[in-house]
C-alpha positions in Angstrom: 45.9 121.6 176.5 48.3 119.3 178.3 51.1 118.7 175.1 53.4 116.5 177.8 54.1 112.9 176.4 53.0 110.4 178.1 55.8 108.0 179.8 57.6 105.4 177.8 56.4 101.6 179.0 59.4 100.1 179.1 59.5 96.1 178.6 61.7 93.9 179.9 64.0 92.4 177.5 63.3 89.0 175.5 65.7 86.0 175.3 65.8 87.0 171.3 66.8 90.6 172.3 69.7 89.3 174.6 70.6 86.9 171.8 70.9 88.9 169.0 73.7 91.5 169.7 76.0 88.3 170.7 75.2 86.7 167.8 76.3 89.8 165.8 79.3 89.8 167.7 80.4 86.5 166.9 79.5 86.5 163.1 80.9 89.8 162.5 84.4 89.4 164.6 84.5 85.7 162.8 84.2 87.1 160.1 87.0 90.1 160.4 89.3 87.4 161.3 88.3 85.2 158.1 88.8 87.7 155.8 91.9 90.6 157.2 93.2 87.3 159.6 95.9 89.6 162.6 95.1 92.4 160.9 91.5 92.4 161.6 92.8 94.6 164.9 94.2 97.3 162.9 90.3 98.3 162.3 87.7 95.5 161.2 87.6 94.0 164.8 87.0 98.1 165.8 84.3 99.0 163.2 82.7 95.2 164.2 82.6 96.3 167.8 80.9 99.8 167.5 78.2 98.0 164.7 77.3 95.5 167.9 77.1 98.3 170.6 74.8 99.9 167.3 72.7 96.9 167.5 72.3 96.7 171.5 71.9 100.5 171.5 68.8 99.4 168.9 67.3 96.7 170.8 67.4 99.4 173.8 65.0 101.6 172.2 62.8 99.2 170.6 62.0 98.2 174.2 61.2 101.7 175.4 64.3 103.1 176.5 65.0 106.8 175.2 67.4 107.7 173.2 68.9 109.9 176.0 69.2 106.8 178.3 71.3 105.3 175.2 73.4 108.3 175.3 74.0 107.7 179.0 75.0 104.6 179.2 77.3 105.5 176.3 78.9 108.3 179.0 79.3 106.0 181.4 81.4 103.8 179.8 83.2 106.4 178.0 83.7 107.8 181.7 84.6 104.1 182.8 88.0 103.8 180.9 89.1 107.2 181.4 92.0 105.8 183.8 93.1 103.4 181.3 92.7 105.9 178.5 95.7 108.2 180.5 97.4 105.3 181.2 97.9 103.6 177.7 98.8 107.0 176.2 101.5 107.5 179.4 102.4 103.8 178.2 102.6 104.8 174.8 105.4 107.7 175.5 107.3 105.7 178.1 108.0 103.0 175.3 109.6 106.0 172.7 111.5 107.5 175.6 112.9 104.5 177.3 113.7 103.3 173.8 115.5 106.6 173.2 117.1 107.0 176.2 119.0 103.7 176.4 117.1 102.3 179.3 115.7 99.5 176.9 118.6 99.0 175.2 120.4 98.9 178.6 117.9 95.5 179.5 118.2 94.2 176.5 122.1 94.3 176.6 122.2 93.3 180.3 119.8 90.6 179.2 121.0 88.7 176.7 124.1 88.4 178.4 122.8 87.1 181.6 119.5 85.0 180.4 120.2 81.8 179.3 117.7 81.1 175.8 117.3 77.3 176.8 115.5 78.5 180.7 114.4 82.2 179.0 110.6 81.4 178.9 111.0 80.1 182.5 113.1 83.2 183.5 111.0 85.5 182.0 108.1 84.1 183.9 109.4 84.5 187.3 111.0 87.7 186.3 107.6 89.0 185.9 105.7 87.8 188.4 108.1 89.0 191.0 108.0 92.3 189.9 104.2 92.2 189.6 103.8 91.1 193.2 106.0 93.7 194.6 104.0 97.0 192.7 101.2 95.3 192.4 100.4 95.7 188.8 100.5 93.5 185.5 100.0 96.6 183.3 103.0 98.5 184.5 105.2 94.9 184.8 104.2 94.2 181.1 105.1 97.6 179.6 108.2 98.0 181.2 110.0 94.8 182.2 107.9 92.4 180.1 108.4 94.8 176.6 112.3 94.7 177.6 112.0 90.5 177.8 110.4 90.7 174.5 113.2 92.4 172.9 115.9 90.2 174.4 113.9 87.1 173.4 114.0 88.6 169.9 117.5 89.4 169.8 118.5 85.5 171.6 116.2 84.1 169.2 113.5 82.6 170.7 109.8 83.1 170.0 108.1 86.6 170.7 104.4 85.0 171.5 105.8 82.8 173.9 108.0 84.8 175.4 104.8 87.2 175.5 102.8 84.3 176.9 105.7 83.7 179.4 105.4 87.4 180.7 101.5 87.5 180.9 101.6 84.4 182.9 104.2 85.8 185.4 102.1 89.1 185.5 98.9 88.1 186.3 100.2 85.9 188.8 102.2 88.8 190.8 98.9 90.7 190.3 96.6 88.3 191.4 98.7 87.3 195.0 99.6 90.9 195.6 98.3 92.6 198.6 99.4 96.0 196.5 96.7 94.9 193.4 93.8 96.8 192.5 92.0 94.2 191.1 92.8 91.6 194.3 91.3 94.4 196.8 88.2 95.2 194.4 87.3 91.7 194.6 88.0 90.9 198.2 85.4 94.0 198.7 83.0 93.0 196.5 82.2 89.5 198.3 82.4 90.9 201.4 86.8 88.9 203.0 89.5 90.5 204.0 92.1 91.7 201.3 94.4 89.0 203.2 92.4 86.3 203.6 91.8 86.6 199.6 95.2 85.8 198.6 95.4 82.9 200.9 92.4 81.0 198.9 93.6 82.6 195.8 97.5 80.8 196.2 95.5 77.4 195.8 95.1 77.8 192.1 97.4 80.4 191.6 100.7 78.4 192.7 99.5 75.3 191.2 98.7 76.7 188.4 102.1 78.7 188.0 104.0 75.7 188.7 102.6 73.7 186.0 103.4 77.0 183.7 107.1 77.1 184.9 107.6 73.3 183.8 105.5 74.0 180.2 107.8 77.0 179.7 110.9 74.7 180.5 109.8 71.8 178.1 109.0 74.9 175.4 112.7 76.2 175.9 114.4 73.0 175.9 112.2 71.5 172.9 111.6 74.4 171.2 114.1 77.3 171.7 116.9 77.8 169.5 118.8 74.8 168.8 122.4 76.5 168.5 122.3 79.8 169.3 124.3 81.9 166.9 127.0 83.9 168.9 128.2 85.8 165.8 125.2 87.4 165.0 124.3 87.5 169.0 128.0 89.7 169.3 127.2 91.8 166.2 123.5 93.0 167.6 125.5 93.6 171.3 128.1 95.9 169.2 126.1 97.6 167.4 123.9 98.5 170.7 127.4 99.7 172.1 127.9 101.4 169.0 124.3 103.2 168.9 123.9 103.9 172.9 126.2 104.4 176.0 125.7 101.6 178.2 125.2 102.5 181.5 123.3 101.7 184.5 122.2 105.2 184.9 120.1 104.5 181.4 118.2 102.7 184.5 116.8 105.3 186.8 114.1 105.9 185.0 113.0 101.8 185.2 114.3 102.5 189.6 111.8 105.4 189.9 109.1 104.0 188.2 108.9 101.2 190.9 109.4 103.5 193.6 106.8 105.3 192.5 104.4 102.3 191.8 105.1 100.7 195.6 104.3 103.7 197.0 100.9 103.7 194.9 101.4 107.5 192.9 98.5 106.7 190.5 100.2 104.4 187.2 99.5 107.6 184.8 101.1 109.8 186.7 104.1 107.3 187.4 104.5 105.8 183.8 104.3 109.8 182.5 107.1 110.8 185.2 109.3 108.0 184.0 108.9 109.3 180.7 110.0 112.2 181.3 113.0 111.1 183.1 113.8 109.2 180.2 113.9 112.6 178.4 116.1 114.0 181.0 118.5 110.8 181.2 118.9 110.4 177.5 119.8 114.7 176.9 122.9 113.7 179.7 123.9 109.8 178.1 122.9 109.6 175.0 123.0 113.3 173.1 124.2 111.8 169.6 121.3 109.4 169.3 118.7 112.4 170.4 120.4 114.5 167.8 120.4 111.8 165.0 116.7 111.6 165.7 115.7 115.1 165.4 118.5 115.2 162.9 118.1 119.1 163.2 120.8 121.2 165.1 119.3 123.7 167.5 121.9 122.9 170.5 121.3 120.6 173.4 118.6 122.0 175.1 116.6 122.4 172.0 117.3 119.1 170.9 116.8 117.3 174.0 112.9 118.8 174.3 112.5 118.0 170.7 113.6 114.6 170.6 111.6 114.1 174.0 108.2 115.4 172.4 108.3 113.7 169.7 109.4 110.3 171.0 106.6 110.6 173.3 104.1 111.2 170.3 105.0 109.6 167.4 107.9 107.2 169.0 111.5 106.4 168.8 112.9 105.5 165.3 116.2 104.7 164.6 118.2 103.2 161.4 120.7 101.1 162.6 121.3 98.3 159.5 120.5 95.8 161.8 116.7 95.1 161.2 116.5 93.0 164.6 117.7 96.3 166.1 115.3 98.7 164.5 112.5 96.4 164.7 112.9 96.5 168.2 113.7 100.4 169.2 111.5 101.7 166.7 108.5 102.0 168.8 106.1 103.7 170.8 104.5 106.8 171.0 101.0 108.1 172.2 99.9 107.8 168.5 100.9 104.0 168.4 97.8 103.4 171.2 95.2 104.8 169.5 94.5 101.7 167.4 93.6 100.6 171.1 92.0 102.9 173.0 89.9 102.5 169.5 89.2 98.9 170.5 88.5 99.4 174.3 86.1 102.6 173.2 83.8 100.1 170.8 84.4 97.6 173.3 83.2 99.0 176.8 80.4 100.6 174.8 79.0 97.7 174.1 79.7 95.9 177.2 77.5 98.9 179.2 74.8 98.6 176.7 74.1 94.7 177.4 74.9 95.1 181.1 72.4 98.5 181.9 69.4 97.5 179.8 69.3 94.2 181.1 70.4 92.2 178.3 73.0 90.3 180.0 71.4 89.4 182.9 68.7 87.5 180.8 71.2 85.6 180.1 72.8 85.0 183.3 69.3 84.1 185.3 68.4 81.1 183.3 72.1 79.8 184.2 71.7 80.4 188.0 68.5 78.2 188.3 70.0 75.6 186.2 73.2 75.7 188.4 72.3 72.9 190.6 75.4 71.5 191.8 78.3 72.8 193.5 80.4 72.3 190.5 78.0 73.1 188.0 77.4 76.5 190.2 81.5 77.0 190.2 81.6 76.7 186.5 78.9 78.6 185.8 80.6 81.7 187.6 83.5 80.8 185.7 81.9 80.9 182.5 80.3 84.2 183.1 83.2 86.0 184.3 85.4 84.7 180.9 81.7 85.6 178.8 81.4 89.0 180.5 85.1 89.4 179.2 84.1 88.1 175.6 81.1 90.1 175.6 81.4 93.4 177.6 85.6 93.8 176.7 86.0 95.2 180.2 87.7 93.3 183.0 86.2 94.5 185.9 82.5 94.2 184.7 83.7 91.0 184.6 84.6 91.0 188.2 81.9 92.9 189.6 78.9 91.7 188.0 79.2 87.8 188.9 80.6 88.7 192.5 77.3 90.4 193.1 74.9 88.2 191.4 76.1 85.4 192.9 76.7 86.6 196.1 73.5 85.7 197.6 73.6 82.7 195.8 76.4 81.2 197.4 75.7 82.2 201.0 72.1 80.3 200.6 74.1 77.0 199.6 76.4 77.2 202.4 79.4 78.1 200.1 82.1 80.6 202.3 82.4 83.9 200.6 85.7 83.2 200.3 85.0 80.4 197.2 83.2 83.3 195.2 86.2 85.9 195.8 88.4 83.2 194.0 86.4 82.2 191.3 86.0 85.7 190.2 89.5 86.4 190.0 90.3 82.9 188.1 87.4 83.7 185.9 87.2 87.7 185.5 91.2 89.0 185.7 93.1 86.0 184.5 91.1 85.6 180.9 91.1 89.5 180.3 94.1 89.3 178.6 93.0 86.5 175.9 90.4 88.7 174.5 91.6 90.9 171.9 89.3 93.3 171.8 88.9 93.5 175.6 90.8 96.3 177.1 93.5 94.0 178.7 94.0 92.5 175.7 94.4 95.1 173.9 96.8 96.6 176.3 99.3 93.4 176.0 99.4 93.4 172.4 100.2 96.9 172.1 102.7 96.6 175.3 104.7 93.8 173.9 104.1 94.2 170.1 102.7 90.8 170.0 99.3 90.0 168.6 96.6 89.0 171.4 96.1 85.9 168.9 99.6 84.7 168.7 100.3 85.0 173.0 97.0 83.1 173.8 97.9 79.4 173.3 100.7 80.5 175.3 99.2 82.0 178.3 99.8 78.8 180.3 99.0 80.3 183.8 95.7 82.4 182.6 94.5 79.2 181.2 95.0 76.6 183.7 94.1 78.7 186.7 90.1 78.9 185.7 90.3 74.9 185.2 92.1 74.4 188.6 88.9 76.2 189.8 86.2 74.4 188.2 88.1 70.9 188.8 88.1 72.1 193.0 84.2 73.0 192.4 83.8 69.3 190.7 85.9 67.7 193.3 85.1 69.5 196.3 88.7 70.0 196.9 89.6 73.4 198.9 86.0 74.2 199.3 84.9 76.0 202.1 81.7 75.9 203.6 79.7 78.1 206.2 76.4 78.0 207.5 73.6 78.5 205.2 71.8 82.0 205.2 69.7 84.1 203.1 71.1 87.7 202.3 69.4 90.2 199.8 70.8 89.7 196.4 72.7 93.3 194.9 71.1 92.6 191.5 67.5 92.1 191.1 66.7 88.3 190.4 63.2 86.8 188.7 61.3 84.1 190.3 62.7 81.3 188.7 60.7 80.5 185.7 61.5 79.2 181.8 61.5 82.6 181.1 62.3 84.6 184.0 61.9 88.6 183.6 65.1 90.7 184.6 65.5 94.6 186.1 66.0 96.2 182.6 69.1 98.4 184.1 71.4 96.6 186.3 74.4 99.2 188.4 78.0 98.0 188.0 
């Protein structure tokens, strides 16, 4: 007797099917926000993210899929995020070192006396985007240089979320034009240009775009800044920094090899981890009586130091100055602190693979590409899938790679230069990762900074206005490239185009 069962049928997905798990999303993330407001991140927004990847993991079997394919997928996004898992937790232990050591209280000291509050937002900006072009990253920029900004700005006075919206925007533009970026060269590969030839068409919205931001962030911090800034209290704070840590510019090295080590692309993990533990070593030699005060258990100065080290990088630096400004600011970090994040990103990523392998999101996507029959309407579509793919999926580069090879083909049959697609991806998939809080760039700012996603958004001048630039070019025509029309083989199965067109029910990212 043959006891094998017979094959699963397995049906292509419905527009209801596609429909539902967003719609879960929305009401059940509205509704964290309604009732626990920024505290929804500290776990409703988590819990409402693993009930939606539930629900798509549902809708997966009810059309056929085994459970074992569920599990899969759940891998493969578990596997997807493993870089960013090491790197948030090296993040995490570079934030309770540096604090520790003195090379954050070194910035911030150096800082407030050299950054003027009325130009700070502007400052700030260009600060970080500098840095961000030279190593290439706006994870490492933010963490390091962007949390020490944050900290001055508190200290001068000014306001944290736009002083967090200041260093986002400088960030993502030094990541976007640099030839160093791993995002820039994953999208130049993905439409098929040179890494080069990229950032050329990428500068047309970028610089505009970041102009506009410098002059917002000047208006904000002559408008808005601090209207006299109060130079008793701002002397007190700078004492008692003098009074807690040694100020030297050897609390630095750890800040100098961290970017040597990110130019020369070592991996970020292993960089951020190394300049942890160079804190460690810096702080045992400059700053002995503030690890000893932390451990506040005499073993001598060997013994101290490790401890001090370990535990900064595990539970964070604390200290208890009197000055609540002071502590609020050093007392922080610590791999621990990330795992209300990698919480977020986990829930997140899950349910972003589930939607994009069982053909869920591409049901949605098809029905946009037929109706997409304009040039604009085509450029803003891209656009709105990239920023929905960050919404929905809470990963940036699904966000990248899915609409670069959908679209593809598309674009090559109209006549539209590769080169049009490459930019639109990165205006649409890198530069709104951060305003999602639950997406895994968004989560990393708010934990990096210590400023809720929420709060930075409105702020984010540069990550909103380069996605409009885009669409207004695609409206316009303006700095749109054309090529000679030609039919290529789409990367992503595409439907016939019907009123309810049938999509591949797993889709490769």
């Amino acid at each position: 007797m043959n006891t094998k069962a017979p094959p699963r049928t397995i049906r292509q997905p419905s527009l209801a099917d596609a429909l539902i798990p967003l719609v879960t999303l929305a009401v059940l993330i509205g509704g964290s926000i309604a009732l626990f407001g920024l505290a929804a991140l500290s776990g409703p927004i988590q819990t409402a993210l693993v009930v939606c990847a539930m629900v798509a993991a549902l809708i997966a079997l009810k059309n056929g899929h085994s459970w074992e394919a569920v599990q899969a997928s759940g891998q493969r996004a578990m596997s997807s995020v493993t870089s960013a898992v090491f790197i948030l937790l090296a993040v995490g232990a570079l934030i309770g070192t540096w604090n520790m050591s003195g090379t954050i209280p070194t910035l911030v000291y150096l800082g407030i006396q050299m950054l003027e509050p009325t130009w700070f937002y502007a400052a700030t900006a260009l600060i970080c985007g500098a840095i961000a072009m030279i190593i290439g990253s706006s994870w490492t920029t933010a963490s390091t240089i962007g949390a020490g900004l944050v900290g001055i700005g508190a200290l001068l006075g000014v306001s944290p979320a736009i002083t967090a919206g200041a260093v986002i925007s400088g960030a993502y533009l030094g990541d976007k034009l640099s030839p160093l970026s791993e995002t820039t060269i994953l999208t130049a590969q993905l439409v098929q240009v040179s890494v080069s030839e990229h950032i050329k068409r990428q500068a047309w919205t970028s610089v505009p775009a970041f102009l506009i931001s410098l002059v917002l962030f000047a208006v904000l911090g002559l408008g808005f800044g601090p209207e006299v800034v109060d130079e008793i209290s701002t002397e007190v704070e700078l004492g008692k920094l003098t009074q807690l840590f040694h100020i030297t510019l050897w609390n630095l090295v750890p800040l100098v090899l961290l970017m040597v080590l990110s130019f020369r692309k070592v991996p970020p993990s292993l960089a951020l981890m190394a300049a942890a533990l160079t804190a460690g070593v810096t702080g045992a030699i400059f700053q002995p009586e503030v690890l000893l005060n932390f451990v506040d258990e005499p073993g001598g100065a060997l013994l101290t130091a490790i401890k001090a080290t370990w535990l900064a990088m595990s539970n964070g630096f604390h200290i208890n100055s009197g000055v609540a400004e002071i502590d609020q600011l050093l007392s922080r970090g610590g791999m621990s602190s990330m795992l209300p994040t990698l919480w977020i990103i986990f829930g997140a990523v899950t349910f972003g693979t589930l939607l994009d392998e069982f053909g869920l999101i591409m049901r949605l996507i098809n029905p946009l590409l037929y109706a997409a029959k304009t040039t604009g309407r085509l450029f803003a579509t891209v656009l709105g899938c990239s920023l929905g793919l960050n919404i929905v999926a809470g990963d940036q580069y699904i966000a990248l790679v899915l609409p670069a090879r959908v679209f593809r083909a598309e674009f090559a049959k109209r006549g539209l230069a590769p080169t049009n697609l490459s930019r639109l991806a990165a205006d649409g998939g890198t530069v709104t990762s951060p305003l999602v809080p639950w997406n895994s760039c968004g989560a990393f700012m708010a934990a990096a900074l210590g400023v809720p996603t929420l709060l930075y958004l409105p702020f984010t001048f540069f990550c909103i206005l380069s996605p409009l630039l885009s669409v207004l070019y695609g409206v316009t025509g303006f700095k749109i490239e054309h090529i000679e029309p030609h039919v290529i083989e789409p990367e992503v199965d595409l439907p016939p185009a019907a009123p309810s067109p049938e999509v591949s029910p797993k889709t490769e990212v």
